[in-house]
PDBQT receptor file of N, H, CA, C and O in Angstrom, charges set to zero:
ATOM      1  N   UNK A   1     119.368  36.827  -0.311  1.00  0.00    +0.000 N 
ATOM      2  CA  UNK A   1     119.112  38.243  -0.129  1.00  0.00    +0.000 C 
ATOM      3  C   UNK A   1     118.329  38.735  -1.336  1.00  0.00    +0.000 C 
ATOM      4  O   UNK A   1     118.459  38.179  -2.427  1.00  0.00    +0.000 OA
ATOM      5  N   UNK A   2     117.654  39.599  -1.183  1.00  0.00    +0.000 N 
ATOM      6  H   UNK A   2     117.549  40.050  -0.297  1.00  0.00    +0.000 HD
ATOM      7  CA  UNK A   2     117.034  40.506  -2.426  1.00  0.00    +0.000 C 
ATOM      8  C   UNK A   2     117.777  40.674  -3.566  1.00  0.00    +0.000 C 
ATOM      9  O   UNK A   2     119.003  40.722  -3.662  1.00  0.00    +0.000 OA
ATOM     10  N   UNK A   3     116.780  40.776  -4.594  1.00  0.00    +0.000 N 
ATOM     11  H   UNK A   3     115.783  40.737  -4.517  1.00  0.00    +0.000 HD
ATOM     12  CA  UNK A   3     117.487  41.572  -5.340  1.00  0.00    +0.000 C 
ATOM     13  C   UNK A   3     118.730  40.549  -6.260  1.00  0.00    +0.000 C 
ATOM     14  O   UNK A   3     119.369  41.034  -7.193  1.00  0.00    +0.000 OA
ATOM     15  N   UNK A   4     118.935  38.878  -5.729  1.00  0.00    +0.000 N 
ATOM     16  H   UNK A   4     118.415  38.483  -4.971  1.00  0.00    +0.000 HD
ATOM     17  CA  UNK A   4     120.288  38.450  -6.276  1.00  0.00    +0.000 C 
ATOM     18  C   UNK A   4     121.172  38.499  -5.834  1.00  0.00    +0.000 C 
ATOM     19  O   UNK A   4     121.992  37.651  -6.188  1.00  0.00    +0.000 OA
ATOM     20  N   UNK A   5     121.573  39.478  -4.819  1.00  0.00    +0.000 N 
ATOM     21  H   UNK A   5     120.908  40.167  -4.532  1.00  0.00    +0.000 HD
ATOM     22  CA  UNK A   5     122.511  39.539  -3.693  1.00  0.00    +0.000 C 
ATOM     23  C   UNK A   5     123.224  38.075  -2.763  1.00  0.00    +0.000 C 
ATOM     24  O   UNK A   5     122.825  37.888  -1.613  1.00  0.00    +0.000 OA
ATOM     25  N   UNK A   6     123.969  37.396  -3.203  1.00  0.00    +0.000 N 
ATOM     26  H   UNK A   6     124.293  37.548  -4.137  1.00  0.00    +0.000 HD
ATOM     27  CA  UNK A   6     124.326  36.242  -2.227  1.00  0.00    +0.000 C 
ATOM     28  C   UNK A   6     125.153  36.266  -1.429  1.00  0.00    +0.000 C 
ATOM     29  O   UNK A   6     125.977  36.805  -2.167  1.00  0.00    +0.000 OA
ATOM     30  N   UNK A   7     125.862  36.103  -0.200  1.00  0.00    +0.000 N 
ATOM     31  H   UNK A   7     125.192  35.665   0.399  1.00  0.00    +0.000 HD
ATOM     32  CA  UNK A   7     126.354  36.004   0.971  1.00  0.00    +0.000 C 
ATOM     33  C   UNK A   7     128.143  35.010  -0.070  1.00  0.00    +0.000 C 
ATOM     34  O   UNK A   7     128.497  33.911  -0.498  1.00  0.00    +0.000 OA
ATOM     35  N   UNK A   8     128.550  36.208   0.046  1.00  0.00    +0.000 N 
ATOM     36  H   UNK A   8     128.263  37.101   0.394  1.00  0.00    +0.000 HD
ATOM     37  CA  UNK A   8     129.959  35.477  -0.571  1.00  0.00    +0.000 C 
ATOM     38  C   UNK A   8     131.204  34.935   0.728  1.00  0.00    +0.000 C 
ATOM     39  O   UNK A   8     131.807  33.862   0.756  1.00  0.00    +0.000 OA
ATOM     40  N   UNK A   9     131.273  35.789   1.456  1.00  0.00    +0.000 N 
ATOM     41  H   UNK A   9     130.783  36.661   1.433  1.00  0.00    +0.000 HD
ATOM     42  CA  UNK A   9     132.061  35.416   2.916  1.00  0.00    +0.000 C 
ATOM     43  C   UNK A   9     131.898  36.558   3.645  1.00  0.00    +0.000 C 
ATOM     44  O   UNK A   9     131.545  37.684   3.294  1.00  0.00    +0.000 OA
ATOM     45  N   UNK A  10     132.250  36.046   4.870  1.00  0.00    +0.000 N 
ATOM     46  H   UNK A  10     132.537  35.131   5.155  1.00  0.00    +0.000 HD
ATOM     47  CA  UNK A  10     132.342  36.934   6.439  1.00  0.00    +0.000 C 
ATOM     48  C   UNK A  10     133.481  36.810   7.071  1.00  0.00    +0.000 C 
ATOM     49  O   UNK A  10     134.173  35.797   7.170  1.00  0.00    +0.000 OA
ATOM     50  N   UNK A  11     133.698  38.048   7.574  1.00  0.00    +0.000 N 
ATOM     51  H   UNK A  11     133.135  38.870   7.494  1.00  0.00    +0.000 HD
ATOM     52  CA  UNK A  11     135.382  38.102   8.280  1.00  0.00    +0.000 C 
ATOM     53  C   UNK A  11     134.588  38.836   9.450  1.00  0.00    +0.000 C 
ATOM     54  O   UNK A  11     134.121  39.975   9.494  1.00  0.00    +0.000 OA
ATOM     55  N   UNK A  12     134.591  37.860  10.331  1.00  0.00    +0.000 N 
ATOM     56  H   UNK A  12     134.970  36.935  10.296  1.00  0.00    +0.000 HD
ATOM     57  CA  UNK A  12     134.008  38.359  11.988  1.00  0.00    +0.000 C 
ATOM     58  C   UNK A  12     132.486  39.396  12.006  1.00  0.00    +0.000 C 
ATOM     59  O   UNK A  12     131.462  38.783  11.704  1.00  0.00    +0.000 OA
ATOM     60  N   UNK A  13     132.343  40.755  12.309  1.00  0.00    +0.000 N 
ATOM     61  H   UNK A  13     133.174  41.254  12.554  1.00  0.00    +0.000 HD
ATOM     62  CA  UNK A  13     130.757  41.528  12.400  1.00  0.00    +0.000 C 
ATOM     63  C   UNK A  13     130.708  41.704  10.675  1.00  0.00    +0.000 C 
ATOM     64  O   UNK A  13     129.677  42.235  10.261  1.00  0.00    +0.000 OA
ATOM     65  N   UNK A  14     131.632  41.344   9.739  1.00  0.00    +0.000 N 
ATOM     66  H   UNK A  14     132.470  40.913  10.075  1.00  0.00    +0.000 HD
ATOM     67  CA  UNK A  14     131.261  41.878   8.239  1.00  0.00    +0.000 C 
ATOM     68  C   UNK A  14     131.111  41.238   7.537  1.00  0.00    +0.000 C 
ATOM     69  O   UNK A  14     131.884  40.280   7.574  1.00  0.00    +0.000 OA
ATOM     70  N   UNK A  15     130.239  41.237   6.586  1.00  0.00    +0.000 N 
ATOM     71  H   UNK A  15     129.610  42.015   6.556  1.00  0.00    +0.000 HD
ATOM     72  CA  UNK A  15     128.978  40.348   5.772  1.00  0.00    +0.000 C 
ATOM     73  C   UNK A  15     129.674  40.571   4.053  1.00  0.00    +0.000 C 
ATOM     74  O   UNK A  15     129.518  41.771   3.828  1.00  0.00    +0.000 OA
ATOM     75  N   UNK A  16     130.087  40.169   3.296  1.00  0.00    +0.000 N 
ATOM     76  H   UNK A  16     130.213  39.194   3.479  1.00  0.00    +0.000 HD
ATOM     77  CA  UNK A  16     130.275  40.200   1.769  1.00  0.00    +0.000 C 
ATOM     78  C   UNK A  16     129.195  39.840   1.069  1.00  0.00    +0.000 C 
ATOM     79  O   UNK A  16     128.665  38.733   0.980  1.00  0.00    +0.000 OA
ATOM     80  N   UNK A  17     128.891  40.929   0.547  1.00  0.00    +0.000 N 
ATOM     81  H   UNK A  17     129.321  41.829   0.620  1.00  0.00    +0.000 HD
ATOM     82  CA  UNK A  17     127.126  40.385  -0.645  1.00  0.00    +0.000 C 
ATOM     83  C   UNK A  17     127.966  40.620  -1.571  1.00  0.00    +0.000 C 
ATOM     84  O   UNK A  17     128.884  41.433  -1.467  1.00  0.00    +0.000 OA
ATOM     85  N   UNK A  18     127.564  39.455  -3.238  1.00  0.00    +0.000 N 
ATOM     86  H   UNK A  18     126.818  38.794  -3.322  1.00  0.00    +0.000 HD
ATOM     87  CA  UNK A  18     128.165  39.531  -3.996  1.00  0.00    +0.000 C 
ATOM     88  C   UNK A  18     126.340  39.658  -5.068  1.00  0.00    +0.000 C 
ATOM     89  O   UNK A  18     125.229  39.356  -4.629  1.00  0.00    +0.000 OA
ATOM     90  N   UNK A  19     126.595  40.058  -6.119  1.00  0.00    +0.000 N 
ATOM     91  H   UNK A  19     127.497  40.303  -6.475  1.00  0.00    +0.000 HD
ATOM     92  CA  UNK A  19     125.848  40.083  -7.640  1.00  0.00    +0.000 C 
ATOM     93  C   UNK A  19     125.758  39.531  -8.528  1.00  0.00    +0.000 C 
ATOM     94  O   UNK A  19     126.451  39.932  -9.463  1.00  0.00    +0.000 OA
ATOM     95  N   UNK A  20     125.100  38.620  -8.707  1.00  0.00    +0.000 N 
ATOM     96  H   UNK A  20     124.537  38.294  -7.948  1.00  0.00    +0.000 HD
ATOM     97  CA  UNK A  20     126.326  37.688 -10.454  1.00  0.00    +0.000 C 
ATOM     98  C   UNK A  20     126.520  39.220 -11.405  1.00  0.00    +0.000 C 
ATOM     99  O   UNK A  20     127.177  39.165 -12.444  1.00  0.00    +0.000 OA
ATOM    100  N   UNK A  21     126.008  40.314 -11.035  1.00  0.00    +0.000 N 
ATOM    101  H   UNK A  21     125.473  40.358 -10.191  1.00  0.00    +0.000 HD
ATOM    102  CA  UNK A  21     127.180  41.213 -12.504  1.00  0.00    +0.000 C 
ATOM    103  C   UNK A  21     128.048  41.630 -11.940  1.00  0.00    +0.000 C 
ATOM    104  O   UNK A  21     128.728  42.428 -12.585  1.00  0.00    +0.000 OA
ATOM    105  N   UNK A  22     128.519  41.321 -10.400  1.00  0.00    +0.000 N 
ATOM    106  H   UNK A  22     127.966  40.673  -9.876  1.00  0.00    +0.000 HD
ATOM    107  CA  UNK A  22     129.859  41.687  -9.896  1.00  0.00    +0.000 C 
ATOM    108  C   UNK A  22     129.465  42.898  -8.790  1.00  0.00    +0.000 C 
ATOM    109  O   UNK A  22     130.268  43.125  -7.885  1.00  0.00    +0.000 OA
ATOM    110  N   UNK A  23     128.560  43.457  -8.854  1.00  0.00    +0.000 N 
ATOM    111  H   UNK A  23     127.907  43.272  -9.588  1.00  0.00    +0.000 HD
ATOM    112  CA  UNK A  23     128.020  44.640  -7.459  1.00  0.00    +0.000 C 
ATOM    113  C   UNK A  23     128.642  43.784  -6.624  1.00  0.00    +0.000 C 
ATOM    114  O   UNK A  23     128.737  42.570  -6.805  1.00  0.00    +0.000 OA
ATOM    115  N   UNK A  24     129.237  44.647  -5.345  1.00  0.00    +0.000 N 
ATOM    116  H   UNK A  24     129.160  45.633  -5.199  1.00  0.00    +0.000 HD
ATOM    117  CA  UNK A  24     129.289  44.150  -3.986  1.00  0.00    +0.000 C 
ATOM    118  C   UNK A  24     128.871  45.353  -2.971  1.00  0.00    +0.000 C 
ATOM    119  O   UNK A  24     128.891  46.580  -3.077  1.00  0.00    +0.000 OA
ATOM    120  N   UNK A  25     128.461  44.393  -1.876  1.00  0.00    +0.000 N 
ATOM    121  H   UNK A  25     128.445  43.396  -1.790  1.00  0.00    +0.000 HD
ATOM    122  CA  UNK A  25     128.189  45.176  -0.774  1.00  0.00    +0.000 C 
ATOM    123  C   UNK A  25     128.452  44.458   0.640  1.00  0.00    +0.000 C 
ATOM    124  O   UNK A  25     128.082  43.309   0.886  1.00  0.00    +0.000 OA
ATOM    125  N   UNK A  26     129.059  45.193   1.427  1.00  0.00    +0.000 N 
ATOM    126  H   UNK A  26     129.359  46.125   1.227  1.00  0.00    +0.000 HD
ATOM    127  CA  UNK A  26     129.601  44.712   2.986  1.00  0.00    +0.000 C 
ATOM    128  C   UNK A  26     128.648  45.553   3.620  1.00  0.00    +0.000 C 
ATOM    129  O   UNK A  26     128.348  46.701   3.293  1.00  0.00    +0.000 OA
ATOM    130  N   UNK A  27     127.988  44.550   5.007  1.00  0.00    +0.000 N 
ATOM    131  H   UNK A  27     128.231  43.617   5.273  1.00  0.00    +0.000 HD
ATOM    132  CA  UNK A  27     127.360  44.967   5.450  1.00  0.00    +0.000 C 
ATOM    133  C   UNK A  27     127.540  44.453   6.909  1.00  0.00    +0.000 C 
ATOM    134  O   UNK A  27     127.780  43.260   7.093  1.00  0.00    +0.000 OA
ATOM    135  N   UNK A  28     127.401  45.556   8.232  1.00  0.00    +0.000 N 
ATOM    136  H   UNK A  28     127.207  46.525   8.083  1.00  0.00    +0.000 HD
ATOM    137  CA  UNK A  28     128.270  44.916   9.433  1.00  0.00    +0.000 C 
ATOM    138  C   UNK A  28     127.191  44.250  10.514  1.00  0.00    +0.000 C 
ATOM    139  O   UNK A  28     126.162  44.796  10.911  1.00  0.00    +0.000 OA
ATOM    140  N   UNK A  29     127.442  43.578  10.705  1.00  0.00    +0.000 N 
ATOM    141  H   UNK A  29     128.278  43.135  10.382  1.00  0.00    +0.000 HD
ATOM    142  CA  UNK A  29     126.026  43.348  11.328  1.00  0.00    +0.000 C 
ATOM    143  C   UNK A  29     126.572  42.935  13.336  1.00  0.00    +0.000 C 
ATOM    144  O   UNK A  29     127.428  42.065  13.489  1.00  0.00    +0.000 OA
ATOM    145  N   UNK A  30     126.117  43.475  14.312  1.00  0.00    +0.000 N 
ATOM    146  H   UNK A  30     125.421  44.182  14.187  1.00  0.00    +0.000 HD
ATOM    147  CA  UNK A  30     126.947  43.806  15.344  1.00  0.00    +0.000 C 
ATOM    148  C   UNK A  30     125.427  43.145  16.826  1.00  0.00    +0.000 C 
ATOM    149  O   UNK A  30     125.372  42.060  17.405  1.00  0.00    +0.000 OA
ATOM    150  N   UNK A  31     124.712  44.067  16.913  1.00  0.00    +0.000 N 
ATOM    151  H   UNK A  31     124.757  44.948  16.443  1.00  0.00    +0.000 HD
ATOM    152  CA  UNK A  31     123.488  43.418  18.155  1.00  0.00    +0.000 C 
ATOM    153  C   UNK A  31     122.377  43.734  17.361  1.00  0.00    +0.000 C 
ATOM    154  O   UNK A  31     122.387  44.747  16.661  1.00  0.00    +0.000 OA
ATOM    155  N   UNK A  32     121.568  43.089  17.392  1.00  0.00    +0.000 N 
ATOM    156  H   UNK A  32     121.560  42.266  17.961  1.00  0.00    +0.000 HD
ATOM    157  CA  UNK A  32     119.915  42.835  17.017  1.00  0.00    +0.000 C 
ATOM    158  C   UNK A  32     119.307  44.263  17.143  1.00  0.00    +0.000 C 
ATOM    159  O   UNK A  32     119.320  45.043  18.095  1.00  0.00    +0.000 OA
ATOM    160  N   UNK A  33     118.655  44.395  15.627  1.00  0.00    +0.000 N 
ATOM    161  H   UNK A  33     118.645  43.761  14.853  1.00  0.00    +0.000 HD
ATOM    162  CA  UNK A  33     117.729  45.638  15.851  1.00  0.00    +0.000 C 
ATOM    163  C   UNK A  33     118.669  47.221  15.976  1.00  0.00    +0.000 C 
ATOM    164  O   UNK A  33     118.275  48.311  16.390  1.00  0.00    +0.000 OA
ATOM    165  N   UNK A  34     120.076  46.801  15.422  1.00  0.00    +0.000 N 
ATOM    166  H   UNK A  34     120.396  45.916  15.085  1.00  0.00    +0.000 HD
ATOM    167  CA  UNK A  34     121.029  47.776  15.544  1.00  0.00    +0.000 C 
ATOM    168  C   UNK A  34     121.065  48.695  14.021  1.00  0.00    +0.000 C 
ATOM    169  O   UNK A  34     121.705  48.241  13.073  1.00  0.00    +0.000 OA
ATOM    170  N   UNK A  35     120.435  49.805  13.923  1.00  0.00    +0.000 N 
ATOM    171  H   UNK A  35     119.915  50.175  14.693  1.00  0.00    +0.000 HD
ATOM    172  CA  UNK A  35     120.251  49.955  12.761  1.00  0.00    +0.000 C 
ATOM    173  C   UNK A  35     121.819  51.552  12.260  1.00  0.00    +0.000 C 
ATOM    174  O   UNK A  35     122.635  51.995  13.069  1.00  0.00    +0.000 OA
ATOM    175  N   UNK A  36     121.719  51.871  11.136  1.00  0.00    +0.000 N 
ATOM    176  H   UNK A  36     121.057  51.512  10.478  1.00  0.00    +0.000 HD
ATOM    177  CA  UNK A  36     122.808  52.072  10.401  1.00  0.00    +0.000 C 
ATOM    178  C   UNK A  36     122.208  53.766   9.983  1.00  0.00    +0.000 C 
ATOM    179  O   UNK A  36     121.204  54.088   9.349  1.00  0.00    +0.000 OA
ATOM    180  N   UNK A  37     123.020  54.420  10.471  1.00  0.00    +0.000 N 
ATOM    181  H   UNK A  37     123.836  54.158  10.987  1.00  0.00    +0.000 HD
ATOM    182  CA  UNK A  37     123.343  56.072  10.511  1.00  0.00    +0.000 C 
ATOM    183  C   UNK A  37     123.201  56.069   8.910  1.00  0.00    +0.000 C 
ATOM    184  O   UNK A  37     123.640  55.288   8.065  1.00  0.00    +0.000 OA
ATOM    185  N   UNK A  38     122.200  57.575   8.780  1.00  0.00    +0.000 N 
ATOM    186  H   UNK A  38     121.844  58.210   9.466  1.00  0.00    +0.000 HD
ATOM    187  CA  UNK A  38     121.513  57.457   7.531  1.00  0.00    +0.000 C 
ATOM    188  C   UNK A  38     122.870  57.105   6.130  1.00  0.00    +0.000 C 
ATOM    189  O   UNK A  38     122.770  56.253   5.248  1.00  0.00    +0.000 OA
ATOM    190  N   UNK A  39     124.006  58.049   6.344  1.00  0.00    +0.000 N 
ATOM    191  H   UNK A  39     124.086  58.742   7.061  1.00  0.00    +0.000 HD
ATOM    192  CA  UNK A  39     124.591  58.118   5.379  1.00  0.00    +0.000 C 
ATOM    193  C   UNK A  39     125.472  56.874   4.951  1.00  0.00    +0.000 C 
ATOM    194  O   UNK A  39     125.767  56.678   3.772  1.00  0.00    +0.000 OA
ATOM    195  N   UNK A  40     125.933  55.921   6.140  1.00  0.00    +0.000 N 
ATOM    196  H   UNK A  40     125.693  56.080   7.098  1.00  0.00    +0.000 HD
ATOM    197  CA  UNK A  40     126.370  55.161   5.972  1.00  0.00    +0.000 C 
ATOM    198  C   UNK A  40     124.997  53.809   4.917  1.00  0.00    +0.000 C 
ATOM    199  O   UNK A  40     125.203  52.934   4.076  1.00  0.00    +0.000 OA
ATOM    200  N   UNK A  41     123.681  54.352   5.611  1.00  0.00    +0.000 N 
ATOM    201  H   UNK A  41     123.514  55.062   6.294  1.00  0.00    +0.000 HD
ATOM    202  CA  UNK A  41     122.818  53.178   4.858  1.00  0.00    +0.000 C 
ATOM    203  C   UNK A  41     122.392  53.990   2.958  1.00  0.00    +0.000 C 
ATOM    204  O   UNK A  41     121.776  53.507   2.007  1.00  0.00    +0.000 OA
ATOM    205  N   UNK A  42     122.861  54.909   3.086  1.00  0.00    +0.000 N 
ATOM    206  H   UNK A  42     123.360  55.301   3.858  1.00  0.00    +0.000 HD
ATOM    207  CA  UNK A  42     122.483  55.731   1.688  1.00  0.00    +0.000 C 
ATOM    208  C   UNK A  42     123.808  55.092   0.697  1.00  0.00    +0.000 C 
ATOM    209  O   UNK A  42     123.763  54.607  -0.434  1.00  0.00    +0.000 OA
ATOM    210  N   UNK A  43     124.914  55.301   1.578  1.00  0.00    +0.000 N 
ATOM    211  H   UNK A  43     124.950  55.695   2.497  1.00  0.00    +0.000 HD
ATOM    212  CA  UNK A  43     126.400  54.757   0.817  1.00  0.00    +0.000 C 
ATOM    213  C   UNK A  43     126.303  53.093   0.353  1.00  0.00    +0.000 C 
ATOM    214  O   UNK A  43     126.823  52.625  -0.659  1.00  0.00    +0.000 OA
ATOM    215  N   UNK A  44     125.537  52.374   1.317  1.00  0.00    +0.000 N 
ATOM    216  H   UNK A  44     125.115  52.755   2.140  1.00  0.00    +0.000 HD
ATOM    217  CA  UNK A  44     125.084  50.917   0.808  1.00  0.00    +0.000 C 
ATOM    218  C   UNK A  44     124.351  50.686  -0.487  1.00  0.00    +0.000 C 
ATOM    219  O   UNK A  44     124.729  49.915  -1.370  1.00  0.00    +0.000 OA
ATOM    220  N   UNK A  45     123.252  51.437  -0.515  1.00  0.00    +0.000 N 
ATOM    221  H   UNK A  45     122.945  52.063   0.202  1.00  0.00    +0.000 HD
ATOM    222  CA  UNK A  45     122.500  51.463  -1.110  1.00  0.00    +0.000 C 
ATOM    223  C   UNK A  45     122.424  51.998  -2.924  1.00  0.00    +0.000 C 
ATOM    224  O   UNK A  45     121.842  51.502  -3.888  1.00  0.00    +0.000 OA
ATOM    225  N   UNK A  46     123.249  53.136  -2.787  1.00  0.00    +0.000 N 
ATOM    226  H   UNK A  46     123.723  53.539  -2.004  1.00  0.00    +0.000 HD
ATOM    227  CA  UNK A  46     123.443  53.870  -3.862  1.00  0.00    +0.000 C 
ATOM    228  C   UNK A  46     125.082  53.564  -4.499  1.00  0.00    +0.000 C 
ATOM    229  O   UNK A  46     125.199  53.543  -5.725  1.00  0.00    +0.000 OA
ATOM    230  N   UNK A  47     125.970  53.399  -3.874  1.00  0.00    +0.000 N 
ATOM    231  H   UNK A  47     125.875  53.417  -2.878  1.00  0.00    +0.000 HD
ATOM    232  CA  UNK A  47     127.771  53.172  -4.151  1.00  0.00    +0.000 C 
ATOM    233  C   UNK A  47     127.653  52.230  -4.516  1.00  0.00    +0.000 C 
ATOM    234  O   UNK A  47     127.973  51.970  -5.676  1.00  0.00    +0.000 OA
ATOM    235  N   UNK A  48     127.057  51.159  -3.543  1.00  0.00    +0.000 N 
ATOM    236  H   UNK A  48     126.796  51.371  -2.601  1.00  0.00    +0.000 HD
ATOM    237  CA  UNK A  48     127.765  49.523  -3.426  1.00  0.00    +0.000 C 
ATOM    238  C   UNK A  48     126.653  48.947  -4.337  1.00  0.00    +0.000 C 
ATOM    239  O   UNK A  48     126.946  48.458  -5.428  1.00  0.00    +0.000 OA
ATOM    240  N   UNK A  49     125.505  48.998  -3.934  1.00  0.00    +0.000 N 
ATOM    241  H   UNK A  49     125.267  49.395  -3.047  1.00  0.00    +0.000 HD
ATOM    242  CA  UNK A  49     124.386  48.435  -4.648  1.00  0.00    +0.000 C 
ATOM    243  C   UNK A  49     123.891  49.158  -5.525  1.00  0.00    +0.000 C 
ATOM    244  O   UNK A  49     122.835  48.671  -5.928  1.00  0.00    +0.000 OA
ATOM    245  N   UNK A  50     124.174  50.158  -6.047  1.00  0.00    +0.000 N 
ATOM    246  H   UNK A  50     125.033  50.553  -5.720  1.00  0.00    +0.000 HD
ATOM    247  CA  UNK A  50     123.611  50.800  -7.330  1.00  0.00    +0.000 C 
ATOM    248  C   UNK A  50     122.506  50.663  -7.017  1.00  0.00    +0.000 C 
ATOM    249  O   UNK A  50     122.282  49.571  -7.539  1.00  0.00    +0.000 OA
ATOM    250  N   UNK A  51     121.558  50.963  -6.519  1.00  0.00    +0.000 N 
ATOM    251  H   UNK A  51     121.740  51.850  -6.095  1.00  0.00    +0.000 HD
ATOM    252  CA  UNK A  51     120.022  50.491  -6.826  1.00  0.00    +0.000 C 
ATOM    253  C   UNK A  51     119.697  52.099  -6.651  1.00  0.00    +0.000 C 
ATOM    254  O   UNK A  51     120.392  52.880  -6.001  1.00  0.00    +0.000 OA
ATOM    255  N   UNK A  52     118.477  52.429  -7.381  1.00  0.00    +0.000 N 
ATOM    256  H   UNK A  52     117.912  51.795  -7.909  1.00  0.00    +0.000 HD
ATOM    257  CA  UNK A  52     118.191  53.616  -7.798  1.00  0.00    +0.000 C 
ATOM    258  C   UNK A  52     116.745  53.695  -6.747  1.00  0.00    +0.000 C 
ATOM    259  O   UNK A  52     116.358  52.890  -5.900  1.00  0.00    +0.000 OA
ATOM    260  N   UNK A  53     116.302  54.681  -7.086  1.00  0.00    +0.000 N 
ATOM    261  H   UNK A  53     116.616  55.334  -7.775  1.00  0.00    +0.000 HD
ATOM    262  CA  UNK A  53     114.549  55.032  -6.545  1.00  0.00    +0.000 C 
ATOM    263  C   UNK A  53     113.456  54.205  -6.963  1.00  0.00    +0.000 C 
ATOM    264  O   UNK A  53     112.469  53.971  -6.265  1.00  0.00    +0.000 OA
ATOM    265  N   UNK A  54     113.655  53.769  -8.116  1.00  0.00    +0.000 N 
ATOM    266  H   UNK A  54     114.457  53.959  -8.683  1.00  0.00    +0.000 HD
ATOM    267  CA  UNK A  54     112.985  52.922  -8.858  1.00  0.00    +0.000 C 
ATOM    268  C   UNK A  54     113.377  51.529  -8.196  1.00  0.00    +0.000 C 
ATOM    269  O   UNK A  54     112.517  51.186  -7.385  1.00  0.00    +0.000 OA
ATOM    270  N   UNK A  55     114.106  50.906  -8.276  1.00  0.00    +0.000 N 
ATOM    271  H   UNK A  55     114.805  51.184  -8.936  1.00  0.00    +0.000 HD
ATOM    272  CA  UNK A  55     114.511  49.215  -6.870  1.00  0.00    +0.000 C 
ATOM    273  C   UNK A  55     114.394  49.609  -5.895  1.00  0.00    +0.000 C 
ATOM    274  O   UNK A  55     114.504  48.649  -5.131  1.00  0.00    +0.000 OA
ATOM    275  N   UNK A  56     114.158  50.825  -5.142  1.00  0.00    +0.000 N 
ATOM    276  H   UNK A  56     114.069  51.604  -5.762  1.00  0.00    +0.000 HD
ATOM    277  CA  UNK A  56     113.377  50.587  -3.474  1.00  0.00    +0.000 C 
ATOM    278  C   UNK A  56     111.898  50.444  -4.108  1.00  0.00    +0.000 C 
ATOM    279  O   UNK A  56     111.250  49.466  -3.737  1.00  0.00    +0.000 OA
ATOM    280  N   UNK A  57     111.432  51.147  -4.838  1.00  0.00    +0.000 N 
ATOM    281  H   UNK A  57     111.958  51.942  -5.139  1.00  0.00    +0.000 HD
ATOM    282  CA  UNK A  57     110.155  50.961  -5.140  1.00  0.00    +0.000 C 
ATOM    283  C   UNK A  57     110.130  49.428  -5.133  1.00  0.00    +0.000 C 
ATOM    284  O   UNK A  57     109.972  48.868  -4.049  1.00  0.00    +0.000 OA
ATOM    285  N   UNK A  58     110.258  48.769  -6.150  1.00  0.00    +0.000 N 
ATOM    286  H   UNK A  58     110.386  49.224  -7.031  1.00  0.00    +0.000 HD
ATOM    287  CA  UNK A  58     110.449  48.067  -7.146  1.00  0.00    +0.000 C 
ATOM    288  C   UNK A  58     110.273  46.512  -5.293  1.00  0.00    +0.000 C 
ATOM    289  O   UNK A  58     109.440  45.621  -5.133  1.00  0.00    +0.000 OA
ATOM    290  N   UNK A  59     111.160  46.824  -4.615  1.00  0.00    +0.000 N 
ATOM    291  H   UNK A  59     111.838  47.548  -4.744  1.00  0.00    +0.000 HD
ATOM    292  CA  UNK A  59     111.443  45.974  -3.633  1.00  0.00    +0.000 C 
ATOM    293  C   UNK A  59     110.854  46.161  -2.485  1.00  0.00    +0.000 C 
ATOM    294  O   UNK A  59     111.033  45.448  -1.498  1.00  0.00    +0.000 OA
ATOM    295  N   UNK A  60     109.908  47.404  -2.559  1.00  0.00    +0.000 N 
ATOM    296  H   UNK A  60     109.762  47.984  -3.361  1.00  0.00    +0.000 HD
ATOM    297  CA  UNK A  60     108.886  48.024  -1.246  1.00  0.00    +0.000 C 
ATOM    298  C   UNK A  60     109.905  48.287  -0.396  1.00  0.00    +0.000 C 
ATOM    299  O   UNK A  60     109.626  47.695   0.646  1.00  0.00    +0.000 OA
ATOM    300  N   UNK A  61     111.177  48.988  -0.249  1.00  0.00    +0.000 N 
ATOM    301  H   UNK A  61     111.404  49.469  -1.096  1.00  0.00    +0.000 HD
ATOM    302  CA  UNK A  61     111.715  49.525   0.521  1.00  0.00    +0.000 C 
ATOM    303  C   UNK A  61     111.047  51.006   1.142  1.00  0.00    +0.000 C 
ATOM    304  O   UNK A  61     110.859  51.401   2.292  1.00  0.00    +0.000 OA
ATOM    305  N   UNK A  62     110.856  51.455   0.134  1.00  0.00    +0.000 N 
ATOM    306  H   UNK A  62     111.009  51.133  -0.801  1.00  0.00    +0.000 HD
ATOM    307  CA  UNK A  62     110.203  52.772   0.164  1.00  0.00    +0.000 C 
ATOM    308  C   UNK A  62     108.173  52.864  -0.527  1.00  0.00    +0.000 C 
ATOM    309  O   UNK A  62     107.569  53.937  -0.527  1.00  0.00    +0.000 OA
TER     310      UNK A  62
């Protein structure tokens, strides 16, 4: 995954991304092309992954 992010384990539709500085992020992954209600993808992004305005840049998210 981006960013350093590695796939630590899965418990059925939920995904564990781990950081080597310890960030985590769960991410659910359910039917293809199923995408994620803004606030829930803002709470990924900013809570779990710390990543600022500068790492979407940084990663061409934005």
């Amino acid at each position: 995954m981006r960013d350093g992010f590695l796939l630590d384990r899965q418990s059925g539709s939920h995904r564990l991304y781990r950081h080597p500085d310890g960030r985590r992020v769960t991410v659910t992954f359910h039917a293809p092309g199923q995408t994620f209600a803004p606030k829930t993808l803002r709470s990924m992004l900013e809570t779990q992954a710390r990543w600022k305005e500068d790492d979407l840049r940084r990663l061409r998210i934005i």
